[in-house]
C-alpha positions in Angstrom: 311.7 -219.3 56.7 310.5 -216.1 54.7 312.7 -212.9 55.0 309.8 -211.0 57.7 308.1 -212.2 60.6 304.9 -210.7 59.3 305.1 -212.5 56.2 305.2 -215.6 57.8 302.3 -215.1 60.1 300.5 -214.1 57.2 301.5 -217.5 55.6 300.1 -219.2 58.7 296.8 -217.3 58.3 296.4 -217.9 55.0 296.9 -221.7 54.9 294.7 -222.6 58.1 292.1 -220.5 56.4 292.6 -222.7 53.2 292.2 -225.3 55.5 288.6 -223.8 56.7 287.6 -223.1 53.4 287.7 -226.1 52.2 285.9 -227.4 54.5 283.4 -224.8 54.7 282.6 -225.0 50.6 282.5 -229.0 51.3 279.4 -228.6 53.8 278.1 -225.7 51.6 277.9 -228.5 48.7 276.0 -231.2 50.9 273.7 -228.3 52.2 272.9 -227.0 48.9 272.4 -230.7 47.5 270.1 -230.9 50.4 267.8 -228.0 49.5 267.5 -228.7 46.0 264.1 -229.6 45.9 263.0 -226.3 47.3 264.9 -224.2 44.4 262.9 -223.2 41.0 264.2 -223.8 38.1 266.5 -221.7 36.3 269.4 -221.5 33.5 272.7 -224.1 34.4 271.0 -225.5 36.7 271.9 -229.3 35.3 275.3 -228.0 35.2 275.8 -226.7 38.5 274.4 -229.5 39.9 276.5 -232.4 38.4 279.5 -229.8 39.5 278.3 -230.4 43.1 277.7 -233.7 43.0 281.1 -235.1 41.7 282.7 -232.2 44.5 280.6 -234.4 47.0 282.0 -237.7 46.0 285.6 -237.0 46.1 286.3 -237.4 49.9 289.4 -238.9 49.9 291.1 -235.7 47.5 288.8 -233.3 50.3 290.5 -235.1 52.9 294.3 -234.8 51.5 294.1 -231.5 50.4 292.3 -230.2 54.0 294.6 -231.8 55.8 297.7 -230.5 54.0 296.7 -227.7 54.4 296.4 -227.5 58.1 299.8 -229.3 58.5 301.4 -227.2 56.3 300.3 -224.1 58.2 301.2 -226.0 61.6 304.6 -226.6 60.4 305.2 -222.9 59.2 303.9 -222.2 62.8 306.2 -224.3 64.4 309.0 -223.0 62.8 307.9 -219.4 64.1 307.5 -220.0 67.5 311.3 -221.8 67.8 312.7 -219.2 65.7 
């Protein structure tokens, strides 16, 4: 695949942990939406908020980009272990 062995670990890595991170900032959103009523108030607040809400309703793009993601990385994985 890429010219070094190291480099494509590091490929593998770094798309599984795209993978987790999006699902990670996905919960943080729903959390965060969550604890909103505990928060004072303070400057771009309104904006910040609509910001997580419409990152909430997109499931099906959170879904397609996770799992591309993870079978991206699975696939580059795949191609390191049988070559």
């Amino acid at each position: 695949m890429l010219t070094s062995y190291h480099i494509d670990i590091f490929a593998v890595i770094l798309l599984y942990f795209i993978g987790f991170t999006s699902i990670l900032h996905r919960q943080y959103a729903l959390t965060f939406l969550q604890e909103i009523s505990k928060l004072p108030e303070y400057p771009n607040q309104k904006k910040q908020l609509e910001f997580m809400q419409e990152l909430t309703k997109h499931t099906v793009y959170y879904y397609l980009v996770t799992g591309y993601f993870f079978s991206m990385g699975t696939v580059l994985l795949y191609f390191i272990l049988i070559g």
